[in-house]
VEXTOR-289729 format. One record per residue: y negated, z negated, x negated of N, C-alpha, C in turn; residue number from 1; residue in three letters. Coordinates in nm, 3 decimals. Last residue first. Layout:
VEXTOR-289729
+---------+---------+---------+---------+---------+---------+---------+---------+---------+---------+------+
!     n_v !     n_w !     n_u !    ca_v !    ca_w !    ca_u !     c_v !     c_w !     c_u ! drenlum ! tigu !
+---------+---------+---------+---------+---------+---------+---------+---------+---------+---------+------+
!       Y !       Z !       X !       Y !       Z !       X !       Y !       Z !       X !     NUM !  ALA !
...
+---------+---------+---------+---------+---------+---------+---------+---------+---------+---------+------+
This chain:
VEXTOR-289729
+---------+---------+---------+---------+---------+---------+---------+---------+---------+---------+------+
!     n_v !     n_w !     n_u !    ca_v !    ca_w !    ca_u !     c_v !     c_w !     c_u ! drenlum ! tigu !
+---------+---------+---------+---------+---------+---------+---------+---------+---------+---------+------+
!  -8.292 !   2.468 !   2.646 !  -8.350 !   2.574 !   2.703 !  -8.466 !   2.653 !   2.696 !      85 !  UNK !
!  -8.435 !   2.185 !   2.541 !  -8.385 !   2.296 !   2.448 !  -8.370 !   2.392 !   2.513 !      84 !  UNK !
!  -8.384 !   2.033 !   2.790 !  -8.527 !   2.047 !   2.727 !  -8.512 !   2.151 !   2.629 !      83 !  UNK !
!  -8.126 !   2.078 !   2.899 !  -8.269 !   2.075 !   2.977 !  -8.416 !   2.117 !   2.885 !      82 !  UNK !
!  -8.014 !   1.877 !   2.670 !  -7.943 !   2.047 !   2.712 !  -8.053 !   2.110 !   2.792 !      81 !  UNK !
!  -8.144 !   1.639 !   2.665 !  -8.133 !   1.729 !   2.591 !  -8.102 !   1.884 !   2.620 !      80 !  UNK !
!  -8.044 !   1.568 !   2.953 !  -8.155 !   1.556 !   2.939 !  -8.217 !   1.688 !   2.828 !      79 !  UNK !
!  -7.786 !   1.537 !   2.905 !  -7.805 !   1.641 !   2.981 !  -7.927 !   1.659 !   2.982 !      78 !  UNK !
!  -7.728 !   1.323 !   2.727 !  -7.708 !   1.490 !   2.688 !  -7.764 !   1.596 !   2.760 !      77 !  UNK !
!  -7.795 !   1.145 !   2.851 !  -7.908 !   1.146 !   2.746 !  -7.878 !   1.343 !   2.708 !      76 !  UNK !
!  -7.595 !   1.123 !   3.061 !  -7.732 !   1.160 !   3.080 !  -7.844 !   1.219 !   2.997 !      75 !  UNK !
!  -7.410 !   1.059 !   2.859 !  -7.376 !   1.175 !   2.941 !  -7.496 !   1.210 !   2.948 !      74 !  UNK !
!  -7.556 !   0.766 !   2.811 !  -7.481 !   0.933 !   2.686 !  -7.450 !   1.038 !   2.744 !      73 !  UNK !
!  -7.457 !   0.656 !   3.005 !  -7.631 !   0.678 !   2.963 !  -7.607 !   0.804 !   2.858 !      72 !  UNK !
!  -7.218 !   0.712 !   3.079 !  -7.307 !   0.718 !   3.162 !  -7.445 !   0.825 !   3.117 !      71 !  UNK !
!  -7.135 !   0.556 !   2.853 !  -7.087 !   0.679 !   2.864 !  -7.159 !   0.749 !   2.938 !      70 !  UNK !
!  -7.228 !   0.286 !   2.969 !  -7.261 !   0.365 !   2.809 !  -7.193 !   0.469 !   2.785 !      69 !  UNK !
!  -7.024 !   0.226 !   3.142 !  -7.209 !   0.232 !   3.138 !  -7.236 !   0.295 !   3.024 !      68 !  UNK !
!  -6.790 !   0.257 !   3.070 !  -6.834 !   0.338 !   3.161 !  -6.970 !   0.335 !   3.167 !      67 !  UNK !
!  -6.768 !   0.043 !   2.851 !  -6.753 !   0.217 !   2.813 !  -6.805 !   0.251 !   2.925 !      66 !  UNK !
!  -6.773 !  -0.168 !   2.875 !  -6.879 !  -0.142 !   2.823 !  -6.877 !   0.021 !   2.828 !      65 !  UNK !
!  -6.489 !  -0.316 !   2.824 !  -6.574 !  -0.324 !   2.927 !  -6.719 !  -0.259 !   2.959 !      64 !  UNK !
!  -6.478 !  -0.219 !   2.545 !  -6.395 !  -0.130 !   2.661 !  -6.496 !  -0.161 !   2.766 !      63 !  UNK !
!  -6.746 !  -0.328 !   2.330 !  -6.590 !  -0.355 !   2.423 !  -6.619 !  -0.248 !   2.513 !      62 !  UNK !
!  -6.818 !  -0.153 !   2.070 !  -6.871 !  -0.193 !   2.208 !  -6.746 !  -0.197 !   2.281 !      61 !  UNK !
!  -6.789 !  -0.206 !   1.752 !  -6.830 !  -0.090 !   1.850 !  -6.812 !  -0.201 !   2.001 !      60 !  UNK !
!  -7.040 !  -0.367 !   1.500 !  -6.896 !  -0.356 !   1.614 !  -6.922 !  -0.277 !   1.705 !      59 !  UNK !
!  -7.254 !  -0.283 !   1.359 !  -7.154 !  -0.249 !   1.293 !  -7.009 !  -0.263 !   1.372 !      58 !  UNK !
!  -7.363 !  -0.615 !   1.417 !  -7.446 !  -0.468 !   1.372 !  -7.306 !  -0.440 !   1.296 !      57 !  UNK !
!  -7.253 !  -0.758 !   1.701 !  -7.312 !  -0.789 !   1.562 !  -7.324 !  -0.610 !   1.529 !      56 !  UNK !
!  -7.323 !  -0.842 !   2.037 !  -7.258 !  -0.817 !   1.918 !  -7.341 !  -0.800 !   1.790 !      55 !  UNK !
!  -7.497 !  -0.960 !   2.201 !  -7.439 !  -1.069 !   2.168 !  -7.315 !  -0.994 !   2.071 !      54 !  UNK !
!  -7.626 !  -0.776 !   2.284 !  -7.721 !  -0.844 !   2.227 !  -7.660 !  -0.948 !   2.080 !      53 !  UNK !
!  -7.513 !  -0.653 !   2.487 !  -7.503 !  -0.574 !   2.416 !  -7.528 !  -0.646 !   2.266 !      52 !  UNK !
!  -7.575 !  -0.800 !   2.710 !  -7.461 !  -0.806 !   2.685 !  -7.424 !  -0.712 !   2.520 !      51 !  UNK !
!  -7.888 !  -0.768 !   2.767 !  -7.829 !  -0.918 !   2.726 !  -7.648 !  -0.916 !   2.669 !      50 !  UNK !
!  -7.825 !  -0.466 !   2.741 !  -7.909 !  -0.530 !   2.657 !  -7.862 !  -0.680 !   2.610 !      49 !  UNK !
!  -7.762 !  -0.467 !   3.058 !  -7.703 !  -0.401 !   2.910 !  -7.734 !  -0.445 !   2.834 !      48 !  UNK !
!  -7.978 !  -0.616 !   3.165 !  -7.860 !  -0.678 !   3.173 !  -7.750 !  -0.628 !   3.069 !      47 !  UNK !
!  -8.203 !  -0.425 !   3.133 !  -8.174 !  -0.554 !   3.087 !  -8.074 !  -0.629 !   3.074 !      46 !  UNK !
!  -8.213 !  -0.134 !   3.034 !  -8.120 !  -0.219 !   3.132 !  -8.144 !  -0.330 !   3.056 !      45 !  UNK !
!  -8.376 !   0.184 !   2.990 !  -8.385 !   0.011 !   2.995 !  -8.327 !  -0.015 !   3.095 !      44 !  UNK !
!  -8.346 !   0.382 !   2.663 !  -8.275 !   0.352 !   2.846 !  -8.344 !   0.176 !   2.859 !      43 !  UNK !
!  -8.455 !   0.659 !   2.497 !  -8.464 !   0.517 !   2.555 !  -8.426 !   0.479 !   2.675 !      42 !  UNK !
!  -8.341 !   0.928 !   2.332 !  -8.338 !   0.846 !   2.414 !  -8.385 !   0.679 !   2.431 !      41 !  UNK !
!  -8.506 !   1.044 !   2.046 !  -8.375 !   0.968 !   2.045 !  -8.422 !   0.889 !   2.221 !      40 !  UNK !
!  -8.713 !   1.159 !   1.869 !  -8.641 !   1.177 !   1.981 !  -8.521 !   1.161 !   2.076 !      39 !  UNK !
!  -8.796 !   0.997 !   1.666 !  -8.665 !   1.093 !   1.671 !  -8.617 !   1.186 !   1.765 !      38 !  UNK !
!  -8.993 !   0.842 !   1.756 !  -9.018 !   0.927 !   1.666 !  -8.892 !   1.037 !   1.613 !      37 !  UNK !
!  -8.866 !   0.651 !   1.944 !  -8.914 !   0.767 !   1.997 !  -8.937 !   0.897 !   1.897 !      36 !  UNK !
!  -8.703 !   0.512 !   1.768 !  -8.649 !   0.595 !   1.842 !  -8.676 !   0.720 !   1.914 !      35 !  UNK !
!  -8.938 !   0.394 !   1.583 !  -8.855 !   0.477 !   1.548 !  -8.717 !   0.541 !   1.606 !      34 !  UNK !
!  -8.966 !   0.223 !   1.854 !  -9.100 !   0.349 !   1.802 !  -8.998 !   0.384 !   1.758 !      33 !  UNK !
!  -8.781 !   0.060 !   1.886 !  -8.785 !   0.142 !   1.989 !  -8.858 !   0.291 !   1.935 !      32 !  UNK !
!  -8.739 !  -0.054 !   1.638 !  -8.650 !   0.002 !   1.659 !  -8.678 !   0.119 !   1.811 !      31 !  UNK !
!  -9.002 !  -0.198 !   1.702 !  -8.983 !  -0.077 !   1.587 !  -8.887 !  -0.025 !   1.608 !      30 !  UNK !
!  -8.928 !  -0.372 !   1.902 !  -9.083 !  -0.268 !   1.922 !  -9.026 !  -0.168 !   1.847 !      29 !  UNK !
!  -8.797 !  -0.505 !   1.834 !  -8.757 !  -0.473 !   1.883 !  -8.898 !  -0.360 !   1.936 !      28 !  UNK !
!  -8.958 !  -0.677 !   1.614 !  -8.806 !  -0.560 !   1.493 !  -8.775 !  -0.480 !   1.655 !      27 !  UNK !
!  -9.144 !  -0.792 !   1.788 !  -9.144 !  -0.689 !   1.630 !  -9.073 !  -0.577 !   1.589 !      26 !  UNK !
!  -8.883 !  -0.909 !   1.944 !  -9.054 !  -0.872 !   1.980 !  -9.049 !  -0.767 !   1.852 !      25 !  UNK !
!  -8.506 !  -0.853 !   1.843 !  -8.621 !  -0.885 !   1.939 !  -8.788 !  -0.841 !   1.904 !      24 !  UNK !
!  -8.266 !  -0.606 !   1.778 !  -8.358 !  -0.724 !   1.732 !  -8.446 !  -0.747 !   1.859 !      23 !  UNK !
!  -8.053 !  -0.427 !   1.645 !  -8.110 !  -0.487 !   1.748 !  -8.218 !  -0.590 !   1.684 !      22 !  UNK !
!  -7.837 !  -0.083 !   1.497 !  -7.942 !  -0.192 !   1.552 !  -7.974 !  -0.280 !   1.596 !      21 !  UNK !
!  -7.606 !   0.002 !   1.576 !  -7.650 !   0.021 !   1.483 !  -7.812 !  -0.048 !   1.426 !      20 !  UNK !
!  -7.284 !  -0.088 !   1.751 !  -7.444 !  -0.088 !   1.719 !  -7.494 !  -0.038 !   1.577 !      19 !  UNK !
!  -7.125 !   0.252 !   1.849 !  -7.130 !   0.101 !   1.757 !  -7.267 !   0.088 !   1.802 !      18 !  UNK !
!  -6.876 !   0.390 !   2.044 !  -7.025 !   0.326 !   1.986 !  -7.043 !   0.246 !   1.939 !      17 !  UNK !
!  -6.536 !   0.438 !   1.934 !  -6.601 !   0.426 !   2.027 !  -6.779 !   0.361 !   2.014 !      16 !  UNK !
!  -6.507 !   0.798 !   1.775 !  -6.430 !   0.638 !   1.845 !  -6.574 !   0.586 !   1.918 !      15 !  UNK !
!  -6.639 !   1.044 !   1.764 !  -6.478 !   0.992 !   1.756 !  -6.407 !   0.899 !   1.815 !      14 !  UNK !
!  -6.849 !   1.091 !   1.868 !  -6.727 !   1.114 !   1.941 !  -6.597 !   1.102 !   1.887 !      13 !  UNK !
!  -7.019 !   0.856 !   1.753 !  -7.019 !   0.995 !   1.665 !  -6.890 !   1.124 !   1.765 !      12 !  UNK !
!  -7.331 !   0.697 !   1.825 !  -7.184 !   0.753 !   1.892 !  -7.139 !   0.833 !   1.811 !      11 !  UNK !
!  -7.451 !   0.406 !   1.808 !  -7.449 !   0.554 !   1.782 !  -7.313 !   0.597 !   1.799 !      10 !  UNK !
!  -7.746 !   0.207 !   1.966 !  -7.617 !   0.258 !   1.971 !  -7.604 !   0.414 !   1.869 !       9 !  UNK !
!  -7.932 !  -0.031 !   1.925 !  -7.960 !   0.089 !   1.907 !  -7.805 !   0.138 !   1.873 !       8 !  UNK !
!  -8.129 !  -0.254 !   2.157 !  -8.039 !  -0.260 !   2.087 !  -8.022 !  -0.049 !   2.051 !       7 !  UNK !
!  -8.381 !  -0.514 !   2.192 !  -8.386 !  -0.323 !   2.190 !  -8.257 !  -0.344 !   2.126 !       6 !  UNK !
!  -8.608 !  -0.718 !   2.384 !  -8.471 !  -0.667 !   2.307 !  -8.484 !  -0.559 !   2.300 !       5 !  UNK !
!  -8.953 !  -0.892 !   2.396 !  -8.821 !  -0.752 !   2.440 !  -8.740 !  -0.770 !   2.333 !       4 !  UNK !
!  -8.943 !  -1.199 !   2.523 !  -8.968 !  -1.110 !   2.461 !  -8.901 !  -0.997 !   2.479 !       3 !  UNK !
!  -9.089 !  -1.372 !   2.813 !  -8.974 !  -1.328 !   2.725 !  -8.973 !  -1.219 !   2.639 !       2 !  UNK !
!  -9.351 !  -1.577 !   2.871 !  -9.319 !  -1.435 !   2.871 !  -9.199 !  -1.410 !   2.780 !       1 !  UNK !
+---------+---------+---------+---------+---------+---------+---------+---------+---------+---------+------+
């Protein structure tokens, strides 16, 4: 059974997302709970994830990376804007 990943992005709209997080089973459980406990979006892409996996805490996210993760940030907003009404 493979374990879970969780990686944890933050955007500030200046430049471009960093990680701010990741880890696997344990550290990747907690990073998820203390997402939910924020109310902080959860997205699952595995394939995001395996690519996301392979930066370090503190690099923002290649170019190649912007349209999916602009995507999920668009969405996550609109989600928000929905529920605050």
């Amino acid at each position: 059974m493979k374990q879970k990943k969780a990686i944890a992005l933050q955007y500030d709209f200046q430049s471009a997302p960093k990680v701010t997080a990741k880890g696997t089973g344990f550290l990747a459980e907690r990073i998820m709970q203390v997402a939910e406990e924020n109310n902080v979006l959860l997205h699952q892409s595995p394939e995001l994830v395996e690519v996301l996996s392979t930066l370090e805490i503190g690099d923002e996210i290649p170019e190649t990376l912007y349209l999916a993760v602009a995507e999920i940030i668009a969405f996550s907003h609109s989600l928000k804007d929905k529920t605050t009404l």
